[in-house]
N, C-alpha and C positions, 0 to 999 in steps of 0.2 A: 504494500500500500504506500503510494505515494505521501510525505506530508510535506507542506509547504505551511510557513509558519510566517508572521509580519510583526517586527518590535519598534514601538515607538521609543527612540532614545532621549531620556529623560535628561535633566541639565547637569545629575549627579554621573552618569557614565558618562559627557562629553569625556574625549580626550581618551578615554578607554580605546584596545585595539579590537576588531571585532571578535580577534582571538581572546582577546583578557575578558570582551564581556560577557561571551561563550561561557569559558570558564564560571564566570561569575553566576552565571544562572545553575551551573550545575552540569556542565558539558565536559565532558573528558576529551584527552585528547589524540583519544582513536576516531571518535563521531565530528570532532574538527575537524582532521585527517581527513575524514569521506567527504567533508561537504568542500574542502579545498579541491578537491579531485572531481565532484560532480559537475553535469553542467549547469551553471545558475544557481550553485548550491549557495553562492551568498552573495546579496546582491545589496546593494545601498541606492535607494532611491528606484530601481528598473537597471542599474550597470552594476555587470559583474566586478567586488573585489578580490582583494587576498586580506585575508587572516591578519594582515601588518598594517591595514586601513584603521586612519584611525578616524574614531564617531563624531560627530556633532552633534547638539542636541537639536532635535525634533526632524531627524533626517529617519527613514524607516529601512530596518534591516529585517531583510525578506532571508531564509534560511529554505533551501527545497531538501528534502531529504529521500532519495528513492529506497523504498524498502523492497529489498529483494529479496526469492524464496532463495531458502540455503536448505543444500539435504539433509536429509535429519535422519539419526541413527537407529530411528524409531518409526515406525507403522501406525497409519490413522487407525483407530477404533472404536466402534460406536461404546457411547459413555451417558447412563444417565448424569448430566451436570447443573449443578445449580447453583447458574452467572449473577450475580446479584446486583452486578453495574456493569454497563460496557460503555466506551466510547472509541474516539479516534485512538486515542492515546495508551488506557489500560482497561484489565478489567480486573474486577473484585470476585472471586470464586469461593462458596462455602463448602469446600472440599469433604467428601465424604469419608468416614474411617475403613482401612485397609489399603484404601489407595497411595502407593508412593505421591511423591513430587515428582522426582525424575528418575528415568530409567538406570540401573546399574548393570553391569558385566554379568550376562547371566539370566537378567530382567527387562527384559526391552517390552513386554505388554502388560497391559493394566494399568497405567500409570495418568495423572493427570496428563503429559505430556502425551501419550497417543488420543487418550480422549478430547484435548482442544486440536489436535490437529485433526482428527475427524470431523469437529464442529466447522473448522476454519474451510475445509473442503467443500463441506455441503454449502458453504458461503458463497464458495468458489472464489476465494481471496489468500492472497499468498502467506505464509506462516511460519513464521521465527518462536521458536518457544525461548519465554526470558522471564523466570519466575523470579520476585521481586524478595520475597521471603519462603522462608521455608517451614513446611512442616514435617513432622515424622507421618512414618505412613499410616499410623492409628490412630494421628490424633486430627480430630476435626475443625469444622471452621475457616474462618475467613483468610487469604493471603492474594497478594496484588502479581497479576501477569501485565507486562510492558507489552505493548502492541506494536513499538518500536524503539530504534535505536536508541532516539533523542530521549525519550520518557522513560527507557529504561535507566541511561547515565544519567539524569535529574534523579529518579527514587532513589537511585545506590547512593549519590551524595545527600539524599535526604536524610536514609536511613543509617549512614558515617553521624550525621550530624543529628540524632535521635532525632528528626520531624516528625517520623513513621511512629505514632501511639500505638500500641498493641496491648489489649488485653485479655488475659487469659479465664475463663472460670476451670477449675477443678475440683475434684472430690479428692478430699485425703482421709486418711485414716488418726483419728482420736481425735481430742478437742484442739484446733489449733487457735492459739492466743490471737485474739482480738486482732493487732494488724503488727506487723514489722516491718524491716531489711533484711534479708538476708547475702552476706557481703562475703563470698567465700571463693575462693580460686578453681578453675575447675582442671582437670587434664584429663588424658587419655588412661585409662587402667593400664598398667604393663600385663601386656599379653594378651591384649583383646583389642580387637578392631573398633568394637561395639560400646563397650563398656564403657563410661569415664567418672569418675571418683573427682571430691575437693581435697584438693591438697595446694603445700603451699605454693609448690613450685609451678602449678595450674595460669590460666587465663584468667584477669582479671574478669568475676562474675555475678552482679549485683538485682536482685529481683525484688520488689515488693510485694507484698500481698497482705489483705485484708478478709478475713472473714467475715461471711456476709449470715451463714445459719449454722447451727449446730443442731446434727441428729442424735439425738442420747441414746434409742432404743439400738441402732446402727452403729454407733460410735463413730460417727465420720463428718465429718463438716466439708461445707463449698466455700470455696476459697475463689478471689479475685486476686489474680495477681498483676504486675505490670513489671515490663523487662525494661532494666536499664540496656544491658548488652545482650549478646544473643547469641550463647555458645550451645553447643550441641547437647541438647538433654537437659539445659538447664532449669528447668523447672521440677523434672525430675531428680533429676540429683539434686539439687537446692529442698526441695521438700523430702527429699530422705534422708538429708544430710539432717533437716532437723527434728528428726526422729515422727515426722507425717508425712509418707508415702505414700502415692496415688497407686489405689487399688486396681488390679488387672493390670500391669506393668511389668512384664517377662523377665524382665533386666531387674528392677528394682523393687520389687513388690510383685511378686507372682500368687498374688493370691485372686482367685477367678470368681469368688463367691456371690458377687455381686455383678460386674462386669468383666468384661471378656478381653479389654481393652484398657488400655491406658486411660484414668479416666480423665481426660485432659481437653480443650474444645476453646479454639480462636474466637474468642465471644464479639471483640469488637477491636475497628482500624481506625484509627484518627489522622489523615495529612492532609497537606496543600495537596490540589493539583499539581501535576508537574509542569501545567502547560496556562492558566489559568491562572494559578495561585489559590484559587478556591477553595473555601476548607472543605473537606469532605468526610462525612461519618458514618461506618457503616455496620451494624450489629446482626449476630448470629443467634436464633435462640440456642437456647440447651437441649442439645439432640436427646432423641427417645430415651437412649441408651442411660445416662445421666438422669430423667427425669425424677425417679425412684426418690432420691435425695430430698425434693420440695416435700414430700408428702401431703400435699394440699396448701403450702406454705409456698407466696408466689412471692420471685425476687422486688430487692426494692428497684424504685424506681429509676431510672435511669435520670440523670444531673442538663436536662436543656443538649438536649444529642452528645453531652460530654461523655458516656460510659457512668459505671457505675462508680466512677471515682469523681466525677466532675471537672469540672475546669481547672482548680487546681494543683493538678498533680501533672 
């Protein structure tokens, strides 16, 4: 899919290069790279520059960007999905549990990535898979696909620069205290591919969370959490680390008695536009699977489209 894009240059970027003000929006500079190479990929006023132009204010910088198909190691196939926003630029998907994100050596079907490229076929429109975040493949809920180049290098520098809100609900196991941080290093277990443990010499790894109900008869509370960083597992191993591990968790909590799954679920996204700037919010209920927890007991409300943490978090 073609995008061609038009910026009015404000009196604060005069003097910028159209490469620095690229940069500045959130452009990397590989997708500079292509639009130096395209034709008319950057244009000031209706004439083609280079990257070393430098801006005036209220002159208009046209950006064409050609999206072309690239082959994919992967096979369209059909996928019930459910898109929860699309436009030119991305789209928002409430990923179901079992399904990967992206295919592995080994795993090339079932995976989100052949089921949007199925979608994108019966569009009959060309298709780059560029998943914005990730999930594990049991856990549900919401994550952002780039529909191109330029929207994809904006999210990644969004989400460097935590703009990308993410909130998680989950079930853990025993009463967990009211709200924290928890601030602990993560790493790789020695001698697992899969596994990973806090320890000290770990990735910096910081999550919040909030307990929103406690079940006495169950012993298990739902938890809202929010991710400062975004290391592998972190929610799980952050909640086992502090002695409430989410139940149905192979790795860390294999107990099946209630769910079958991790019981973990992308509740809700908070960012700008990449293209727009526009805030965007976008909330998942609590799959079937999870429902057991409320026992007729319905979440509180959500904070004016903030999440359930509100605006100020």
């Amino acid at each position: 899919m073609k995008r061609t894009l038009t910026y009015e240059i404000e009196p604060e970027a005069a003097g910028l290069t159209v490469g620095q003000y690229l940069e500045e929006l959130g452009c990397s500079r590989n997708v500079i790279s292509r639009l130096k190479t395209s034709p008319a990929g950057l244009c000031v006023d209706g004439t083609e520059v280079f990257s070393s132009y430098r801006l005036t204010a209220g002159e208009a910088l046209t950006i064409c960007l050609p999206e072309e198909e690239t082959p994919q190691a992967f096979a369209p196939e059909p996928m019930d999905l459910n898109l929860v926003y699309e436009d030119e630029d991305l789209l928002v998907v409430n990923k179901a549990s079992g399904v990967p994100v992206h295919p592995s050596p080994g795993h090339y079907t079932g995976t989100l990535a052949n089921g949007m490229a199925w979608y994108f076929l019966q569009k009959g429109e060309p298709f780059v898979y560029r998943a914005v975040n990730r999930l594990d493949r049991d856990t549900t809920g919401l994550l952002i696909l780039a529909r191109n180049q330029l929207s994809a290098s904006i999210l990644s520098s969004m989400g460097e620069k935590r703009l990308i809100r993410r909130e998680y609900l989950a079930i853990a196991k025993g009463k967990v205290p009211e709200e924290g941080i928890i601030d602990a290093p993560i790493a790789r277990k020695e001698g697992s591919i899969l596994e990973r443990i806090v320890s000290p010499g770990g990735e910096t790894a910081r999550t919040r969370y909030r307990t929103l109900l406690y079940h006495p008869s169950l012993d298990l509370s739902l938890v809202s959490l929010r991710l400062e960083t975004g290391r592998t597992h972190q929610i799980r191993v952050h909640m086992a680390h502090i002695g409430h591990p989410l139940p149905g968790d192979f790795l860390y909590c294999p107990d099946f008695s209630v769910i079958q799954r991790q019981a973990l679920h992308s509740h809700a996204l908070t960012f700008p536009h990449p293209i727009t700037k526009k805030e965007l919010h976008f909330e998942a209920p609590l799959p079937d699977d999870m429902q057991f927890i409320l026992s007729g007991v319905s979440l509180p409300a959500t904070a004016g489209g903030a999440g359930l943490w509100g605006s100020g978090f």
